[in-house]
Backbone as a printed PyTorch tensor [residue, N CA C, xyz], in Angstrom:
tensor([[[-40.5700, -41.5110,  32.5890],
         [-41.3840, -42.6680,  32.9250],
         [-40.5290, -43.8170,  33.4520]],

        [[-39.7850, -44.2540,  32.8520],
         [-38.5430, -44.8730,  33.1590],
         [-38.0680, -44.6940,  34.4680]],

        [[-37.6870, -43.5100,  34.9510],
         [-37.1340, -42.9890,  35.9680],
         [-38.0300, -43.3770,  37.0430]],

        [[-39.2770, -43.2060,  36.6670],
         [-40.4770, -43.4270,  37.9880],
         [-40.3780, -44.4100,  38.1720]],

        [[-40.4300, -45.4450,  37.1770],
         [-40.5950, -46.7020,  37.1470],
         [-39.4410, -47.4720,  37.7570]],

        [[-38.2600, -46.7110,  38.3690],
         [-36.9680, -47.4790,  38.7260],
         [-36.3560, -47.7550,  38.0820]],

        [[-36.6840, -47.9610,  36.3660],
         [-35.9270, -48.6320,  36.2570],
         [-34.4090, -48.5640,  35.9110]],

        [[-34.3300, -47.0860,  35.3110],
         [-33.2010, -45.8440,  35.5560],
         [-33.4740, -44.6910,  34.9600]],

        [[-32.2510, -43.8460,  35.6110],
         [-32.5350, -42.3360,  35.7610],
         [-31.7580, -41.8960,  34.5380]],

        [[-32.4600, -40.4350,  33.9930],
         [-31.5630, -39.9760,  33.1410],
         [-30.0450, -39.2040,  33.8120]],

        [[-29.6270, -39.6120,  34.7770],
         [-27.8990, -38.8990,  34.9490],
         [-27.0840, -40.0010,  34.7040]],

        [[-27.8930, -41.6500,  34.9760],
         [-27.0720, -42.5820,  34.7230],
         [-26.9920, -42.5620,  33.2240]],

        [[-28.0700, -42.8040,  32.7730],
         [-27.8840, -42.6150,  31.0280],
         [-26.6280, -41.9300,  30.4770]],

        [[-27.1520, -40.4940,  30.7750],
         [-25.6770, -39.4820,  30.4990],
         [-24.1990, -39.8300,  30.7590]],

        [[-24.1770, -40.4810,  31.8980],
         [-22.7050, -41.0420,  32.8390],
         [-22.5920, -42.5620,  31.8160]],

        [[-23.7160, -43.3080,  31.1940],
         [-23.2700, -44.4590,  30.6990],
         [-22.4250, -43.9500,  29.2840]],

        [[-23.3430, -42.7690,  28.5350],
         [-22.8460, -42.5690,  27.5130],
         [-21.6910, -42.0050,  27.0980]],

        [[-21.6830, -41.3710,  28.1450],
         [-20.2970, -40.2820,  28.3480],
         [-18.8840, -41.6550,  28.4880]],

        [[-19.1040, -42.2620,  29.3180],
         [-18.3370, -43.3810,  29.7010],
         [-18.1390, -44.3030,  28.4750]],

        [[-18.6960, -44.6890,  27.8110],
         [-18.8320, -45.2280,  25.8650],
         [-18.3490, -44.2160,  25.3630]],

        [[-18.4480, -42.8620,  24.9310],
         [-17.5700, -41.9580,  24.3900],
         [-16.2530, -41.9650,  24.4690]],

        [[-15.6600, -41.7860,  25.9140],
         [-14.5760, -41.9990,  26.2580],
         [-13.5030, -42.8500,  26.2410]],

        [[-14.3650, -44.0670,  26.8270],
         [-13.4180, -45.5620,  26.1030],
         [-13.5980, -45.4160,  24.7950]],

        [[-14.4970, -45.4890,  23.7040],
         [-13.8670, -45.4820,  22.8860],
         [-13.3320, -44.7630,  21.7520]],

        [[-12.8840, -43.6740,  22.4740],
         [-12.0780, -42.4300,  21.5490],
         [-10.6880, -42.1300,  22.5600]],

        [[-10.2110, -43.2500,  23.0170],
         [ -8.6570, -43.3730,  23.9040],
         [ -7.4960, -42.2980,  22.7740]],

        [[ -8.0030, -41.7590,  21.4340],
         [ -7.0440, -41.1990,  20.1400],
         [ -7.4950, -39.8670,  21.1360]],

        [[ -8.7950, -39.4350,  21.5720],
         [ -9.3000, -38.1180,  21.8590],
         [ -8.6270, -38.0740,  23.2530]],

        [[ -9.4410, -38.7090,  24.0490],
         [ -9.5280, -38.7460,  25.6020],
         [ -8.2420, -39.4170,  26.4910]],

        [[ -7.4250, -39.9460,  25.4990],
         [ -6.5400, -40.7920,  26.4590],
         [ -5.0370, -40.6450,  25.9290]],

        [[ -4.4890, -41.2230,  26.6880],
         [ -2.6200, -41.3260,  25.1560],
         [ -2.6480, -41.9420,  23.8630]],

        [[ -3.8390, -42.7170,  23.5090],
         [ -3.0990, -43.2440,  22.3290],
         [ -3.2790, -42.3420,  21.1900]],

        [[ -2.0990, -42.8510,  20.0410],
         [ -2.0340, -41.5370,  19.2910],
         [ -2.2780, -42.8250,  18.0040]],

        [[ -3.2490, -41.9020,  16.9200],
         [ -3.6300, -42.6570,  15.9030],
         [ -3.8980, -41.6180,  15.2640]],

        [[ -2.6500, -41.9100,  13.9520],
         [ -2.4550, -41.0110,  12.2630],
         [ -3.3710, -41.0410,  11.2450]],

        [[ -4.2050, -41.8520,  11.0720],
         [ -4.5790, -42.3590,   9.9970],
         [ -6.2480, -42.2510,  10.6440]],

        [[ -7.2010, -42.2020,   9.6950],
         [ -8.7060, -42.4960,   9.8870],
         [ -8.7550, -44.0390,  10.0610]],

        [[ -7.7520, -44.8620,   9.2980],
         [ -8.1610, -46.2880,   9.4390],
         [ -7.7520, -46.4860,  10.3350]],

        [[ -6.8090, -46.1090,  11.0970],
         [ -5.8150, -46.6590,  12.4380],
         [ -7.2930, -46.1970,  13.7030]],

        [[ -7.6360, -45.0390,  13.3850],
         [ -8.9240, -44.8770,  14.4800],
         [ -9.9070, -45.8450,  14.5260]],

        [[-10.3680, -45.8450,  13.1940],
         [-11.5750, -46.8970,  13.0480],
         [-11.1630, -48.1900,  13.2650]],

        [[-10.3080, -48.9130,  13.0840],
         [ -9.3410, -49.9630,  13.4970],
         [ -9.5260, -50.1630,  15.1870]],

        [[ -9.2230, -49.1920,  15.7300],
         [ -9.0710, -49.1810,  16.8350],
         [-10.5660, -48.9730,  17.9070]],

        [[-11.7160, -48.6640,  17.2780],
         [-12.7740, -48.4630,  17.5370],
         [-13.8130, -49.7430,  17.3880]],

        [[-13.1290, -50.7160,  16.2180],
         [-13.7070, -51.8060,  16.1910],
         [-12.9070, -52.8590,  17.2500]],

        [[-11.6820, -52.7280,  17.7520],
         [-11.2030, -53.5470,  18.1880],
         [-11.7650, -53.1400,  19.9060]],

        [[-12.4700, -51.8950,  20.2000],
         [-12.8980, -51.4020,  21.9010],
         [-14.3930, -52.2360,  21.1680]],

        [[-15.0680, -52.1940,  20.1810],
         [-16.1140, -52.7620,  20.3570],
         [-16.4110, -54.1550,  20.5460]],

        [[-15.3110, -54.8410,  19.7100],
         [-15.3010, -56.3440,  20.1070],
         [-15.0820, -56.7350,  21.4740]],

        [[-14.0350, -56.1670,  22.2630],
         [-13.7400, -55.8190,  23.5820],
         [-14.7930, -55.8560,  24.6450]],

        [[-15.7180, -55.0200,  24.4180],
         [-16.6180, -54.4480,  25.0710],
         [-17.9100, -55.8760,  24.6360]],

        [[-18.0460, -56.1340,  23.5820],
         [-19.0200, -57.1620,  23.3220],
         [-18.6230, -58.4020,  23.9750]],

        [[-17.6430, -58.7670,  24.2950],
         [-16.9050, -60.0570,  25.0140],
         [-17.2740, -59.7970,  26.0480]],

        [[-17.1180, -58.6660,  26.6540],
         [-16.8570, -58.8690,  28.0340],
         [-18.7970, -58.6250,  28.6820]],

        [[-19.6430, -58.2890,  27.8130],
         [-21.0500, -58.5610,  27.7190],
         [-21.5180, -59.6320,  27.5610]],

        [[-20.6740, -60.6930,  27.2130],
         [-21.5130, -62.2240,  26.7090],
         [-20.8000, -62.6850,  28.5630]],

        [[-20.2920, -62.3080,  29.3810],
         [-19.8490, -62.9720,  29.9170],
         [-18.2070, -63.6380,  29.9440]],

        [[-17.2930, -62.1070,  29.2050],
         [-16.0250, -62.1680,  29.1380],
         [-15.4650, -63.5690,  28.5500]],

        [[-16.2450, -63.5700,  27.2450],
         [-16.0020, -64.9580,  26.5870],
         [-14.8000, -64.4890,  25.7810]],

        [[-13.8710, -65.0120,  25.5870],
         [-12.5630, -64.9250,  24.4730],
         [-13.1260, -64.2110,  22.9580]],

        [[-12.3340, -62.8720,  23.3660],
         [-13.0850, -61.5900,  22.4560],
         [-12.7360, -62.0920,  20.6800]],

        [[-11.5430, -63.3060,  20.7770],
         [-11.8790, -63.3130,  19.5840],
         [-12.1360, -64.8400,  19.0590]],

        [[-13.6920, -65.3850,  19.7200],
         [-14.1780, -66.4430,  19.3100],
         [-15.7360, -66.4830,  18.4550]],

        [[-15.3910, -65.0410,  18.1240],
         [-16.5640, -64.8790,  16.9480],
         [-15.4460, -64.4380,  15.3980]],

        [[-14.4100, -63.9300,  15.6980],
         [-13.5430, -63.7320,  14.5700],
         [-14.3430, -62.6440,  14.3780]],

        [[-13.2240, -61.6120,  13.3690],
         [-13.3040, -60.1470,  12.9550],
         [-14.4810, -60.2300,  11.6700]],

        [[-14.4090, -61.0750,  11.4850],
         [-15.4970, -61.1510,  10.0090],
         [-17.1180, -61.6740,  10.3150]],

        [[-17.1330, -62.0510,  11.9120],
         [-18.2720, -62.1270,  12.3480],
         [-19.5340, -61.3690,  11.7600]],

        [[-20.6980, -61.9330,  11.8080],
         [-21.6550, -61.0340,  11.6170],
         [-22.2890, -60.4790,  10.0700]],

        [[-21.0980, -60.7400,   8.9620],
         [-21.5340, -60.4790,   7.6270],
         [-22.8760, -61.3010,   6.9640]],

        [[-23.8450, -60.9710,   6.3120],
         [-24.6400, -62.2400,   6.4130],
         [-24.6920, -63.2560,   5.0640]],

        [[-25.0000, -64.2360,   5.4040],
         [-24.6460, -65.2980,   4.1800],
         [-25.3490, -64.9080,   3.1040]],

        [[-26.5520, -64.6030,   2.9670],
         [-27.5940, -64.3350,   1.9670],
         [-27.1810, -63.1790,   1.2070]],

        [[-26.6450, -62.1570,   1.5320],
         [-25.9070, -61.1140,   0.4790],
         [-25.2690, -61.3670,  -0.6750]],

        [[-25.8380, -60.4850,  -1.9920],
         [-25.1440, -61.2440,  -2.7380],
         [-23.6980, -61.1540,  -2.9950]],

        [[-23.0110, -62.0960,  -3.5160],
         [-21.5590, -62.5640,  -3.5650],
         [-20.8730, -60.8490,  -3.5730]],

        [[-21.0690, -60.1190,  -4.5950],
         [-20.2420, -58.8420,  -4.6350],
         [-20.0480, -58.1190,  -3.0420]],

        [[-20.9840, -58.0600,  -3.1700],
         [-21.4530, -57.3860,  -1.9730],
         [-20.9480, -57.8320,  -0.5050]],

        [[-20.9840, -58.9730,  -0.5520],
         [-20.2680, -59.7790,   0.4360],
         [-19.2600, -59.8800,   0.5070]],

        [[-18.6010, -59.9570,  -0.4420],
         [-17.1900, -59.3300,  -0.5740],
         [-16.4660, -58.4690,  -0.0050]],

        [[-16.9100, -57.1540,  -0.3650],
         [-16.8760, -56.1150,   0.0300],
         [-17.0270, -55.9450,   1.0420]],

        [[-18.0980, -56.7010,   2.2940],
         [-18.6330, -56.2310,   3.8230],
         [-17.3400, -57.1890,   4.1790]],

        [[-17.0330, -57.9880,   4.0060],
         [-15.5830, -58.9260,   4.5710],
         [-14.4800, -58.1920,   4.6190]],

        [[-14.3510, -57.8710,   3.5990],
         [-12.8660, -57.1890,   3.0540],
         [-12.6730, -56.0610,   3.9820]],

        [[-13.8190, -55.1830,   4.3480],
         [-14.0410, -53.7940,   5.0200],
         [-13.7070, -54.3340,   6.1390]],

        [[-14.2240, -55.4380,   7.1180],
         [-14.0020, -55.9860,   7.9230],
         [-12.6180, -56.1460,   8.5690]],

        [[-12.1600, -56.9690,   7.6220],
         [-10.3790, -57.2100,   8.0080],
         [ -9.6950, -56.1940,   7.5890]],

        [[-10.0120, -54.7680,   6.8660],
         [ -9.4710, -54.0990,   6.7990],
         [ -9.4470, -53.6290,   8.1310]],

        [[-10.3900, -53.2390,   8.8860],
         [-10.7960, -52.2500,   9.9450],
         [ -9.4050, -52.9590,  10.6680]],

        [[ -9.2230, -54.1360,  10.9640],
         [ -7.9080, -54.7640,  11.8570],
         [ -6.7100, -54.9520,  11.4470]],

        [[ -6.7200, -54.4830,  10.1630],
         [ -5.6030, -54.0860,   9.8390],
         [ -5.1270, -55.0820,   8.6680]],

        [[ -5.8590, -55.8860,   7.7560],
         [ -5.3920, -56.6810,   7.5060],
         [ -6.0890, -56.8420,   6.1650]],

        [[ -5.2210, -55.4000,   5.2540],
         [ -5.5100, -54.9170,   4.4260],
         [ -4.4390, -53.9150,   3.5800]],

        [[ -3.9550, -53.8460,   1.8970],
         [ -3.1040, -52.9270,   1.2540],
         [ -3.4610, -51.6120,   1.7280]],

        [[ -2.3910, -50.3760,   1.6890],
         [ -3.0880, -49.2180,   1.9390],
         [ -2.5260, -48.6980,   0.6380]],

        [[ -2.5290, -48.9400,  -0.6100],
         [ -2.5390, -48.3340,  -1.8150],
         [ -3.3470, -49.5550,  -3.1230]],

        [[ -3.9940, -49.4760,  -3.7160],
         [ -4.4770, -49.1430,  -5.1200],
         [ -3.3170, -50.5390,  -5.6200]],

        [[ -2.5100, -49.7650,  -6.1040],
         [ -1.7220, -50.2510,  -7.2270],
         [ -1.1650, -51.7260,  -6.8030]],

        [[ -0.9810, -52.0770,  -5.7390],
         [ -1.0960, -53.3630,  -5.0430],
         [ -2.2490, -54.2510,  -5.1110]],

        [[ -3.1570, -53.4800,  -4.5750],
         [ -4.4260, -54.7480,  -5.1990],
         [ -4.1760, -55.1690,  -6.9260]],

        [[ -4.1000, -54.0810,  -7.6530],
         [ -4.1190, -54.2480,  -9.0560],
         [ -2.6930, -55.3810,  -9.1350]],

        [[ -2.0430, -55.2520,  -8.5860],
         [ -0.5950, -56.4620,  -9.1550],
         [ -1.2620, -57.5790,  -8.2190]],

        [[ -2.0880, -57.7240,  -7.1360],
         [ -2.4080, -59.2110,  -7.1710],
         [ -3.5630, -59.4600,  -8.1720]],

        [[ -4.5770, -58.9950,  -8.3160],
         [ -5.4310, -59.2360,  -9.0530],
         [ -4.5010, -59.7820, -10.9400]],

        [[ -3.4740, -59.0040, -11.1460],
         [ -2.3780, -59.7900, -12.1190],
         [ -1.7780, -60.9530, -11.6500]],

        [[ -1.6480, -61.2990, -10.3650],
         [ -1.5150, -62.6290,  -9.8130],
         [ -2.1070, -63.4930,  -9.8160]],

        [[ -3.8090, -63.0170,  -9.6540],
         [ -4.6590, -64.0950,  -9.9030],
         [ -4.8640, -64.5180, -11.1890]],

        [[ -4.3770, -63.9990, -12.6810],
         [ -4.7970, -63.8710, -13.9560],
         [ -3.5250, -65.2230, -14.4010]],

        [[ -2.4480, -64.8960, -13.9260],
         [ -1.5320, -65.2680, -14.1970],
         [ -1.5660, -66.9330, -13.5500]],

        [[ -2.3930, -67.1470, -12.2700],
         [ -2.4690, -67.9440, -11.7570],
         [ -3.7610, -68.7870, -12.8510]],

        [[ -4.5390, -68.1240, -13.0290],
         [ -5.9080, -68.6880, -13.6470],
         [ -4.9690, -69.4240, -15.3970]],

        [[ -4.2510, -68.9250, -15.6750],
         [ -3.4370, -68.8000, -17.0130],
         [ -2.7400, -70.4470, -17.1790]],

        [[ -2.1140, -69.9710, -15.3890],
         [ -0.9090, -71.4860, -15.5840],
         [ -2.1510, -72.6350, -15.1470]],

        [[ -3.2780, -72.8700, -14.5530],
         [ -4.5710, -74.0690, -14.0900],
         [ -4.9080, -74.6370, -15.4250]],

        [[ -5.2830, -73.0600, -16.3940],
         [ -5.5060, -73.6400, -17.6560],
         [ -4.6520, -74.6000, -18.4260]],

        [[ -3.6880, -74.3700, -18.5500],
         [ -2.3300, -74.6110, -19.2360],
         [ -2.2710, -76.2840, -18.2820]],

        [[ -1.8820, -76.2580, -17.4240],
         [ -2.0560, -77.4020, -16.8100],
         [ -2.9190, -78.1670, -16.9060]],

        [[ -4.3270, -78.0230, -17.3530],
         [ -5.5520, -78.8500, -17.5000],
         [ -5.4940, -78.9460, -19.0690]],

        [[ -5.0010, -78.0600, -19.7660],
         [ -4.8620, -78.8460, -20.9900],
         [ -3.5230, -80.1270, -21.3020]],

        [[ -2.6310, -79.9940, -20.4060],
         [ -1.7280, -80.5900, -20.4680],
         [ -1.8240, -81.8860, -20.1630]],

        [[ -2.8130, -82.2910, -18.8750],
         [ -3.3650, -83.1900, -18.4320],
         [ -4.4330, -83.6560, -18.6480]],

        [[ -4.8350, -82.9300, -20.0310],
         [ -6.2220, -83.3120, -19.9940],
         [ -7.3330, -83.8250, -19.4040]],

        [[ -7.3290, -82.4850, -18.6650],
         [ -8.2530, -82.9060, -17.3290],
         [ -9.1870, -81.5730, -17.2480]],

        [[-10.3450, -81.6020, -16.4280],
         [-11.1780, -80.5020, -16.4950],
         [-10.4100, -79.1660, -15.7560]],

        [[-11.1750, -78.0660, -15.9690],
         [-10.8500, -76.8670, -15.3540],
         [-11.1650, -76.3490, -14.3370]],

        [[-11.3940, -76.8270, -13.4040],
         [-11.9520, -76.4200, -12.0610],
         [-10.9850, -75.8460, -11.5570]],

        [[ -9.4980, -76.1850, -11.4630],
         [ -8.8720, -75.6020, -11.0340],
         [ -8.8980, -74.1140, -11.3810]],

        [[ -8.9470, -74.0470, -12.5970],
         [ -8.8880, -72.5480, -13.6040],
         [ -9.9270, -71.4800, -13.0820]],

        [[-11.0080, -71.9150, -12.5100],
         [-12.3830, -71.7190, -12.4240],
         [-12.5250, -71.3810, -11.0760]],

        [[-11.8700, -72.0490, -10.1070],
         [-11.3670, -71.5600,  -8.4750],
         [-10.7990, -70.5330,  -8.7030]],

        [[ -9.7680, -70.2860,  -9.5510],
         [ -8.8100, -69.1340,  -9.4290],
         [ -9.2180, -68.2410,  -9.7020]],

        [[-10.6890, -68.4400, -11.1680],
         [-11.6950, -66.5450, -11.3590],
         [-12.5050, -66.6130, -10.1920]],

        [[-12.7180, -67.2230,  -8.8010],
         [-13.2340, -66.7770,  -8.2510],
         [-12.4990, -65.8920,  -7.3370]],

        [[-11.4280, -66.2870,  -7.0930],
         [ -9.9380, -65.3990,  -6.2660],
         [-10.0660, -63.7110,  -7.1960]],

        [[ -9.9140, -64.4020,  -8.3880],
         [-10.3940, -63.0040,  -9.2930],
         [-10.6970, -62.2680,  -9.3140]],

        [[-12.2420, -62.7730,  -8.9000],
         [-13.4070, -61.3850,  -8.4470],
         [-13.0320, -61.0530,  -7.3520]],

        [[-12.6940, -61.8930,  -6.0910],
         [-12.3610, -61.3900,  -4.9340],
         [-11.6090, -60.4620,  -5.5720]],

        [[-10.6020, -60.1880,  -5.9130],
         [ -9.4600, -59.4260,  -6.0300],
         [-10.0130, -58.3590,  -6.3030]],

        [[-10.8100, -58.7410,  -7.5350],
         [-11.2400, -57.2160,  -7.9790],
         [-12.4820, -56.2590,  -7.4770]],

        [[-13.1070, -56.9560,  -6.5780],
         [-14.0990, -56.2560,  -5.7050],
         [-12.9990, -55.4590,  -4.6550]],

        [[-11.9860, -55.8640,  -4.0300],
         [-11.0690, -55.4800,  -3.5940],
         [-10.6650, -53.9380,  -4.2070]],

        [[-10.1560, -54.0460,  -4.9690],
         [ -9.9240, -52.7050,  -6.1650],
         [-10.6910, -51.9140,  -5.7340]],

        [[-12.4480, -52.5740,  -6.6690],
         [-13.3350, -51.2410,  -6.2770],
         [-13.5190, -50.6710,  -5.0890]],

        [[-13.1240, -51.4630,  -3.6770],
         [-13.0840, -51.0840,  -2.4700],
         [-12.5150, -50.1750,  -2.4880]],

        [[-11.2510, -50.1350,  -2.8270],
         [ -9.7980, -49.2760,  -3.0990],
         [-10.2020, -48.1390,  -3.5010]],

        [[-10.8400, -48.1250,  -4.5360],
         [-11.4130, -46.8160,  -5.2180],
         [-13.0990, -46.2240,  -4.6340]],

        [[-12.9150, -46.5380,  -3.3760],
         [-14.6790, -46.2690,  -3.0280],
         [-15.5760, -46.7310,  -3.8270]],

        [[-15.6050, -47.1880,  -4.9020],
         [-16.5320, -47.6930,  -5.5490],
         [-17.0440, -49.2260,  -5.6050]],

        [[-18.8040, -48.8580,  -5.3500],
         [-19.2780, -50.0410,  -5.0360],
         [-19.4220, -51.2180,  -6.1590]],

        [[-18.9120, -52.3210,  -6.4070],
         [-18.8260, -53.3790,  -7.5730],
         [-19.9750, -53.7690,  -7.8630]],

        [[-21.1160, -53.7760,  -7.1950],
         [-22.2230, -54.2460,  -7.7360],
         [-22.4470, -53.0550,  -8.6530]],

        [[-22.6250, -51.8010,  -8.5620],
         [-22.9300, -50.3690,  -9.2350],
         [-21.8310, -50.7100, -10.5980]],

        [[-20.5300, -51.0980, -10.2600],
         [-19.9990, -51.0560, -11.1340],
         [-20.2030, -52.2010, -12.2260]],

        [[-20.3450, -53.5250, -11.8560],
         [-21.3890, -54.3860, -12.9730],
         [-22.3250, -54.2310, -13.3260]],

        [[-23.6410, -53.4920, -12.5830],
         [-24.9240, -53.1020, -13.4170],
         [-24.2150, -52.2970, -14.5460]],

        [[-23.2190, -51.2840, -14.3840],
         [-22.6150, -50.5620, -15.2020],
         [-22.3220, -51.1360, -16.5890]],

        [[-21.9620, -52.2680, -16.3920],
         [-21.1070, -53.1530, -16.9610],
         [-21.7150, -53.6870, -18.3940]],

        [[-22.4410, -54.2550, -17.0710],
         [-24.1000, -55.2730, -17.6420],
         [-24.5900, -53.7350, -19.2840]],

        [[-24.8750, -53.1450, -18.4770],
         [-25.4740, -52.1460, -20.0610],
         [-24.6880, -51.5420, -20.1910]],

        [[-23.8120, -51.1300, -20.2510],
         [-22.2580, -51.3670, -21.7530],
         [-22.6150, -52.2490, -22.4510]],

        [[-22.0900, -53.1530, -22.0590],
         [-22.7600, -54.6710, -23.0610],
         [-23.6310, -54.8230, -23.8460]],

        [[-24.7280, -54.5290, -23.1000],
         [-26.1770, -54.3060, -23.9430],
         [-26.2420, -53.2070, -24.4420]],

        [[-25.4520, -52.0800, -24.6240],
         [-25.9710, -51.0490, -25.7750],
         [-24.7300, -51.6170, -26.9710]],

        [[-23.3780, -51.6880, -26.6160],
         [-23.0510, -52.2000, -27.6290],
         [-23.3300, -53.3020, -28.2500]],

        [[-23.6770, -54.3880, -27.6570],
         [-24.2660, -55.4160, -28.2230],
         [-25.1920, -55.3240, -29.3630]],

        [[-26.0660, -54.3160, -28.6500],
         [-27.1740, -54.1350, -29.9470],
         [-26.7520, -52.8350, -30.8720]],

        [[-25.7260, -52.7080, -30.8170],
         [-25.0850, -51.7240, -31.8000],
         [-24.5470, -52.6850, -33.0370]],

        [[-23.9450, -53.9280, -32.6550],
         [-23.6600, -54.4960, -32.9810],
         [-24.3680, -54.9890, -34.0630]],

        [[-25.9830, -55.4110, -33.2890],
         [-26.7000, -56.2470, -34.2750],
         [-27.1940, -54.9640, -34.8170]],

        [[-27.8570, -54.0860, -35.0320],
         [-28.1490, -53.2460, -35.7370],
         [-27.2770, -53.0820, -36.8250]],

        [[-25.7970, -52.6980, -37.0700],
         [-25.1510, -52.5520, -37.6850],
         [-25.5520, -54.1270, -39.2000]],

        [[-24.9570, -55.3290, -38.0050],
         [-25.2610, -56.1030, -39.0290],
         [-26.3060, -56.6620, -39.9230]],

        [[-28.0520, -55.8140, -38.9980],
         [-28.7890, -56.3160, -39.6730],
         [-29.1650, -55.2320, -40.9150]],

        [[-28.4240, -54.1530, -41.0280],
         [-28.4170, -53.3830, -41.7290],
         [-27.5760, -53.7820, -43.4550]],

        [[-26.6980, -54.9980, -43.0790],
         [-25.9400, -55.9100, -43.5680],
         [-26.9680, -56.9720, -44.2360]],

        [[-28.0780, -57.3080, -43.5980],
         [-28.5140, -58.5480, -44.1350],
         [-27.8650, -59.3030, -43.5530]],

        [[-27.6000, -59.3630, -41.9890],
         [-27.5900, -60.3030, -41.5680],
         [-27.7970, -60.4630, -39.6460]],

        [[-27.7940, -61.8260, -38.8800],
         [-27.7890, -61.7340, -38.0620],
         [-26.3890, -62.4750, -36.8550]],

        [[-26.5330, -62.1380, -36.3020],
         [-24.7690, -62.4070, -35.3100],
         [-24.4530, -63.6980, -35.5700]],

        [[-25.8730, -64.7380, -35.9900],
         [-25.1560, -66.3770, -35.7680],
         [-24.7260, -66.0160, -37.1960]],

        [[-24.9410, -65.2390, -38.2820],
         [-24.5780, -64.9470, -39.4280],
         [-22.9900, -64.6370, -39.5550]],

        [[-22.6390, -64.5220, -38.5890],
         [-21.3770, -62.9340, -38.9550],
         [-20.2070, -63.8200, -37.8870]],

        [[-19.0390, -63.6770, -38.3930],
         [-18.3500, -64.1380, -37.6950],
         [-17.5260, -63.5800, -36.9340]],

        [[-16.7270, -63.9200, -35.9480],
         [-16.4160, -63.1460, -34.6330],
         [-15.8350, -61.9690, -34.8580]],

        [[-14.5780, -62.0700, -35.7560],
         [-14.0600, -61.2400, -36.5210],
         [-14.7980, -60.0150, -36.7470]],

        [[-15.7690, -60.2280, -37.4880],
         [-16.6130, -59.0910, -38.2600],
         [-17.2820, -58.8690, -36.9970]],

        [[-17.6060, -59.5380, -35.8000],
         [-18.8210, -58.9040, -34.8250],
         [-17.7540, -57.8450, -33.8910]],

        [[-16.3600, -58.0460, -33.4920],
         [-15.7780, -57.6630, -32.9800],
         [-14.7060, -56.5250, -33.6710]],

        [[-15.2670, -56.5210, -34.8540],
         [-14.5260, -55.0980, -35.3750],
         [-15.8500, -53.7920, -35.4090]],

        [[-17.2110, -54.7860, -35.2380],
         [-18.4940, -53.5560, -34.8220],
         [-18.2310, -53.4400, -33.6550]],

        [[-17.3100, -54.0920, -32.8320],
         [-17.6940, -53.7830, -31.1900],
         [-16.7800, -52.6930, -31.2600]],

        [[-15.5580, -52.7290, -31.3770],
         [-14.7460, -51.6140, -31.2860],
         [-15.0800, -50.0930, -32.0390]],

        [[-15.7960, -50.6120, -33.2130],
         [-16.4290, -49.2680, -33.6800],
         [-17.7660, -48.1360, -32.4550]],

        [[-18.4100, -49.2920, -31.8820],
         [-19.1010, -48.6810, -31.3300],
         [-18.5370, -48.2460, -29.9400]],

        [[-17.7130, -48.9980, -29.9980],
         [-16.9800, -48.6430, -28.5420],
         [-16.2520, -46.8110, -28.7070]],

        [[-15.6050, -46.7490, -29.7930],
         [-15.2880, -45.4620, -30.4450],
         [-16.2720, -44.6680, -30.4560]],

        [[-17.1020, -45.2860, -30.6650],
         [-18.5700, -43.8200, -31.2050],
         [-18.8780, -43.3370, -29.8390]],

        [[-18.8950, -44.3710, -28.6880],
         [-19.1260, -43.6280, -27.3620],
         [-18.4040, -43.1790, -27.0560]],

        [[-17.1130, -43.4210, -27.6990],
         [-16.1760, -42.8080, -26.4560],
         [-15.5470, -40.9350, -27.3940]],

        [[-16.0160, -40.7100, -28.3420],
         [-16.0110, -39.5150, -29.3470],
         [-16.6760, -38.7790, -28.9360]],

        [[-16.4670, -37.5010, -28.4300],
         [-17.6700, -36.8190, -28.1740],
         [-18.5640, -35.6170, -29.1890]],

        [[-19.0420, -35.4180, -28.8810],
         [-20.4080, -34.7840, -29.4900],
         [-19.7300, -34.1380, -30.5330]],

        [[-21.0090, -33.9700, -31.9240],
         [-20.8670, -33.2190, -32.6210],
         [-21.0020, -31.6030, -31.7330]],

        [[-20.5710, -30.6080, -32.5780],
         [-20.7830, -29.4240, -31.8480],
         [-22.2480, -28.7100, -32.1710]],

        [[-22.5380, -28.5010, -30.9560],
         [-24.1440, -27.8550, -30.4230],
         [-24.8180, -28.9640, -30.1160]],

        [[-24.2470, -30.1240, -29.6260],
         [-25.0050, -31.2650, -29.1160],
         [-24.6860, -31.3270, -27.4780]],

        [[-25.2950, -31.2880, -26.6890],
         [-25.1400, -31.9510, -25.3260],
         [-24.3000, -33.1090, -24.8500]]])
């Protein structure tokens, strides 16, 4: 219909797509040589920015920046994560694990000395409080590291909490009493108990 209509034919289609294939698989079709899956994909985002510049009217390919496009309304984890993926794709990213984990000890250590300093000065903690947000960055980072998505891994989190929690109070109301009852001590030697009971496995002939 299209075709009748002028407005184009299916050989151009084929010749456009074929031509998009080609540019951007220069690892397949051309000399460049790329080791790595990230060095490809790297290189696939950098023909697409390329190619999008030179569609607005060959505007300076990098006056939207690599992190373009993430959207504000996502929530914080999550957003994280679409950024981070982002500047990874350009390269501007650890390629092991155990590195994120020693900055994320950077940020702890950093959050440690704000505190220490705001008590010294007796002054509020905001500073301390900037630095758990570097924190989470860091550690959404990680779960990146490990394919795993951080929001999945706080819902996770979230009920841990809540089954031990109420392991907790069960225990103590079995006590005659309730948590504003019981002091940290005693609530946190039920946490570790129950933390044990999950982590023990089954009596035998149990699932």
């Amino acid at each position: 219909m299209a075709e009748e209509a002028g407005a184009f034919d299916f050989g151009a289609v084929v010749e456009a797509i074929t031509a998009k294939l080609v540019r951007r698989h220069p690892h397949v079709f051309g000399d460049v040589r790329s080791s790595t899956p990230q060095a490809v994909e790297g290189l696939w985002e950098r023909i697409k920015a390329q190619e999008k510049a030179e569609k607005a009217g060959h505007r300076n390919a990098r006056s939207e920046g690599a992190l373009a496009g993430v959207p504000v309304a996502l929530p914080a984890l999550t957003r994280a994560l679409k950024l981070q993926d982002k500047a990874g794709r350009v390269g501007f990213d650890w390629d092991d694990p155990h590195a994120v984990l020693k900055k994320i000890r950077e940020e702890a250590d950093e959050i440690e000395a704000a505190l220490a300093g705001a008590e010294a000065n007796k002054s509020d903690a905001s500073g301390a409080a900037d630095e758990v947000g570097d924190l989470l960055f860091a550690a959404v980072n990680l779960a990146r590291h490990l394919r795993a998505d951080p929001e999945a891994l706080l819902r996770q989190a979230n009920r841990k909490f809540e089954r031990r929690f109420a392991s907790i109070e069960r225990a103590l109301a079995a006590r005659g009493k309730a948590p504003q009852d019981a002091t940290l001590a005693e609530m946190d030697a039920l946490w570790e108990e129950a933390k044990a009971a999950e982590q023990s496995p089954p009596p035998c002939g149990e699932g």
